[in-house]
Every structure is written in C-alpha cells, then in structure tokens.
BASE-645913 format. One record per residue (C-alpha): x, y, z. Coordinates in nm, 4 decimals. Layout:
# residues N
px;py;pz
X;Y;Z;
...
***
This chain:
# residues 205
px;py;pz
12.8259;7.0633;9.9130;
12.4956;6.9390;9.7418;
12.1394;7.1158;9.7812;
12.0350;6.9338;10.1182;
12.3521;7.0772;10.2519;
12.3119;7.4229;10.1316;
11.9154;7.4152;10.1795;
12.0084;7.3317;10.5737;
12.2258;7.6334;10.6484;
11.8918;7.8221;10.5583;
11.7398;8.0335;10.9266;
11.4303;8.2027;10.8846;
11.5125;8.4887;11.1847;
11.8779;8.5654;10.9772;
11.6897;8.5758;10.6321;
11.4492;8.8112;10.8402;
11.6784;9.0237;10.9763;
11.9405;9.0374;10.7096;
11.6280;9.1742;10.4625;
11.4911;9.3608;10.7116;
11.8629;9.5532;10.7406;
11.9670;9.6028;10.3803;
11.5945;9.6801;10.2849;
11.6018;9.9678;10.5490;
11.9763;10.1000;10.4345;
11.8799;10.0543;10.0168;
11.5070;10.2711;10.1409;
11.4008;10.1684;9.7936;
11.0893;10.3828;9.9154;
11.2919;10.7116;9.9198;
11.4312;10.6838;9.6165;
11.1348;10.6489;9.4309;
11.1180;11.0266;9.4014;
11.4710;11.0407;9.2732;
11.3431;10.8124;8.9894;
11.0424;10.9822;8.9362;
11.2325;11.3347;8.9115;
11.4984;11.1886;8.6931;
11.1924;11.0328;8.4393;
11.0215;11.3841;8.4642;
11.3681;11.5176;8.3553;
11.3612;11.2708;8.0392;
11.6115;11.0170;8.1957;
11.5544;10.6214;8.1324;
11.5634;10.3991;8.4392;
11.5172;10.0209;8.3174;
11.4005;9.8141;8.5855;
11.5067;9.5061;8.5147;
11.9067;9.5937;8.4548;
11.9165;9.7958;8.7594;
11.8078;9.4945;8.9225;
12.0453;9.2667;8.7870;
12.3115;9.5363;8.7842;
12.2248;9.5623;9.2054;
12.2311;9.2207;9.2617;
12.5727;9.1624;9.0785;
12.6803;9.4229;9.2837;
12.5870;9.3491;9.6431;
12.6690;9.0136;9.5640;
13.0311;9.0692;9.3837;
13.1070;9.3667;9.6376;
12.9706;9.0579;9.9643;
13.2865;8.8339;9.8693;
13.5552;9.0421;9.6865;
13.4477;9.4089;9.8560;
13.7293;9.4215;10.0879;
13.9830;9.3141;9.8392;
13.8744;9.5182;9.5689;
13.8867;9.8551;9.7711;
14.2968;9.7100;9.8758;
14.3825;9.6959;9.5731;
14.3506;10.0729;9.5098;
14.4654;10.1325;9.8277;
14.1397;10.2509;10.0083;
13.9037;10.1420;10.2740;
13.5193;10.1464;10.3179;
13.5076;10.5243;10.4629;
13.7009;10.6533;10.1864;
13.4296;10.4625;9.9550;
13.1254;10.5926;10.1723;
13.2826;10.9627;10.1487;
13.2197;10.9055;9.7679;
12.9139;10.8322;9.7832;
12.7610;11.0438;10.0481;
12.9005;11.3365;9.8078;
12.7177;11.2046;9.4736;
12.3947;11.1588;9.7211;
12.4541;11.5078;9.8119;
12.4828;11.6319;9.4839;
12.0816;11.4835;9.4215;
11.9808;11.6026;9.6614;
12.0683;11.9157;9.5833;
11.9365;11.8553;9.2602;
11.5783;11.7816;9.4252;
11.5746;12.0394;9.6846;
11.6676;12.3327;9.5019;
11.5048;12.1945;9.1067;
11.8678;12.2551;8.9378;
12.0320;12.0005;8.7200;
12.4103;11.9230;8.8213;
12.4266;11.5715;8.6519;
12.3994;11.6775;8.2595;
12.3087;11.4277;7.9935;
12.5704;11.1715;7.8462;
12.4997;11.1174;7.4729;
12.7090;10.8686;7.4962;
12.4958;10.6204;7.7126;
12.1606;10.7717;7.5538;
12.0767;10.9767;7.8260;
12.0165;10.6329;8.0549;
12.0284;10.6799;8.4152;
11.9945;10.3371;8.5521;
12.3842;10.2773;8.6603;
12.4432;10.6549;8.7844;
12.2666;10.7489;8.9802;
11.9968;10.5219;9.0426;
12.2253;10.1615;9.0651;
12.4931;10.3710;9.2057;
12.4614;10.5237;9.4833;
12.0895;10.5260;9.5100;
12.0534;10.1336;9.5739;
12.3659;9.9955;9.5641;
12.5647;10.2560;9.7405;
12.8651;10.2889;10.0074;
12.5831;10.2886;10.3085;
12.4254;9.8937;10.1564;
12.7720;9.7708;10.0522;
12.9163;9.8703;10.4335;
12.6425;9.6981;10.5709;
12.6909;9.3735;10.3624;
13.0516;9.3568;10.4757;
12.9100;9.3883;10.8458;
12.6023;9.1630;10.8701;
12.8587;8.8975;10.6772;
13.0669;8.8264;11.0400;
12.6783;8.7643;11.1989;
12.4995;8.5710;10.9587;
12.5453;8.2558;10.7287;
12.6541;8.3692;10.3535;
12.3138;8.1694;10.2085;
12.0756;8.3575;10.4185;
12.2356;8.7027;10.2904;
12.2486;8.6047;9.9444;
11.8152;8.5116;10.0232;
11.8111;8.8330;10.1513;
12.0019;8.9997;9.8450;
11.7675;8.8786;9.6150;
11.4508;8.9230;9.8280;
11.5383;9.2913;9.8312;
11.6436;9.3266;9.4825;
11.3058;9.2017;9.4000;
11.1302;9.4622;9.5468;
11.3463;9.7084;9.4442;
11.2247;9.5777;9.0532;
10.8490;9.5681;9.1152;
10.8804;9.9376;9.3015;
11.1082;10.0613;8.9752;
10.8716;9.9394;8.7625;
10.5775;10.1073;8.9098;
10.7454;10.4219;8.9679;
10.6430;10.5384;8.5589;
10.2824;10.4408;8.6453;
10.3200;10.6115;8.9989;
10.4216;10.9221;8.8626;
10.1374;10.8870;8.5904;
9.8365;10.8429;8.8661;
10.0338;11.1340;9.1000;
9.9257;11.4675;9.0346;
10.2776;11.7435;8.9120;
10.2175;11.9375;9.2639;
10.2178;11.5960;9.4681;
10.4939;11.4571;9.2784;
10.6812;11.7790;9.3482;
10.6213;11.8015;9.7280;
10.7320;11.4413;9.7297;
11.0955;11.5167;9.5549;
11.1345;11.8191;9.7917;
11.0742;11.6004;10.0975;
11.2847;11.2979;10.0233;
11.5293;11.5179;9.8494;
11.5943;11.7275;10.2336;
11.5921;11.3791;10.3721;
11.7913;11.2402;10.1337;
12.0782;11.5561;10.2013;
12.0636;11.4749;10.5600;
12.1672;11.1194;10.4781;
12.4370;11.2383;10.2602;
12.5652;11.4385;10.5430;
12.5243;11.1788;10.8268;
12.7319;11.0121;10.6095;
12.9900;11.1860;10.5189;
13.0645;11.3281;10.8743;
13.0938;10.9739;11.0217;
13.2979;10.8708;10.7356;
13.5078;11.1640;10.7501;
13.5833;11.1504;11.0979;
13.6921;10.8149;11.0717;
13.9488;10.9048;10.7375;
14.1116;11.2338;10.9510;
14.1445;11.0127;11.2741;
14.3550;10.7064;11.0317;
14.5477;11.0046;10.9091;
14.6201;11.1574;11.2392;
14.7074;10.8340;11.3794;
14.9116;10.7284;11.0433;
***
C-alpha cells in the first residue's frame, strides 16, 4: 500500500470522533491534579516519555491487546478490575492526603510509568475503548487520533510544573480534593461494571 493509498482511507468525522472518544476516556484534564500532587510530593513526571511510553501503548495494546491478555489467560474486565483498583488507590491518596504508593529507589523516585502512564492515561478504561472504536472506524484514522491525543496529553504534562507554580497551595489543594472524589467515583464505576461482568463468566462457566 503506498502513501496515496493510505492518505485516502483518511475521514475527517472518524478522526473527529475517534479523538473526541479517547480524549474524553484518557480526561488528560483530570489528571492534571494527580500530576501536580505527585510533583508536590517530590515525584518526577517527564513529559516527553510518558508520551512516547502512551503512544507505544495504545498503539501496541490497538493490534496485539486481545492476544496479549489470552495469553495469560484473561480478558478486558479482569484488566479493567486492575486498574479501577490502582485508580482507587489515588484517589484515596488525594482525597484523604495519605501516601499508599511509597518511593522506589530503584527507578529514582520517577513516577511517569506508574501511575501517571499507567493507569492515569493509558489505563484499562482507554485501552477498552481502543479495542471497541477499532470494529467502527478505519485503523489510520485511530492511529491520527492516537497521536492527536497523545499530543495534548505532552503539552498539558508539560505545563502542569508551571501550572502548579502560577496556582496558589490552597487552590492547588481544592483542585486534588475535587478530581481526587471524582477520580474514586470513576474507579468505582469501574470496577462494579467490570466486576459484574467477571462473577456473571464465572457463574455461567
């Protein structure tokens, strides 16, 4: 297939709505305050290798997500449980101003895979919606959509320092405990409709 070819399976109204979807589900927005509270806590986020890290992630998890959760014999709910619990476990850590996730030495104290990559952007709710939206729209206009969205999440990581440096303690605070209640109530939507779904294969099983 040469670039005329691939250039022609681009649609404007699937780009659109295949960014509008996975920009709504990764809420870049809300997790701002999760970065902000994690770089108030002395955690690094780097920008740029979240972003790459994301986008090798949507896109790896687009074509081989299916497979990959097969081989260790799970499904997407089972993945989405996962997650909801980690996003749970933030939120927690937002609401209530505790710290749950402890510093690793090991990967000098960097936050930018867990949690921020994972589950924040690239979590069980994004990756379940990539494996739906693929049956409804063409693979190039995702992949557009992928890195439209990964884009934005850069510029907003790498504002979030100078954000939190124009944003006055008590604002930055209220923020956290806002998004952090919303954030638990996502974790919880979650992992009730997952869960439901994992006892009703068992019952049936």
């Amino acid at each position: 297939m040469n670039l005329m070819e691939v250039l022609q399976q681009f649609d404007l109204t699937q780009f659109f709505s295949a960014f509008v979807v996975l920009f709504a589900i990764i809420d870049i927005v809300g997790t701002l305050p999760v970065v902000m509270n994690l770089q108030h806590n002395g955690r690094k986020v780097s920008a740029l290798r979240a972003s790459i890290i994301s986008l090798i992630l949507f896109i790896g998890f687009m074509y081989m997500g299916k497979a990959f959760l097969s081989l260790f014999s799970l499904d997407v709910s089972s993945f989405a449980v996962a997650g909801s619990i980690i996003v749970f476990i933030i939120a927690m850590e937002m609401v209530l101003d505790i710290e749950i996730f402890r510093s690793n030495n090991t990967v000098g104290n960097d936050a930018t895979f867990t949690p921020v990559v994972f589950p924040l952007i690239a979590g069980a709710g994004s990756f379940t919606t990539l494996l739906s939206i693929r049956s409804q729209y063409n693979d190039f206009n995702i992949i557009l959509a992928i890195i439209a969205n990964v884009m934005v999440v850069y510029v907003a990581l790498k504002l979030s320092s100078t954000l939190e440096k124009w944003l006055s303690p008590g604002v930055i605070c209220i923020f956290q405990k806002a998004f952090g209640i919303i954030l638990l109530s996502l974790a919880v939507k979650l992992f009730t409709s997952n869960i439901t779904i994992l006892i009703s294969s068992i019952i049936a099983g």
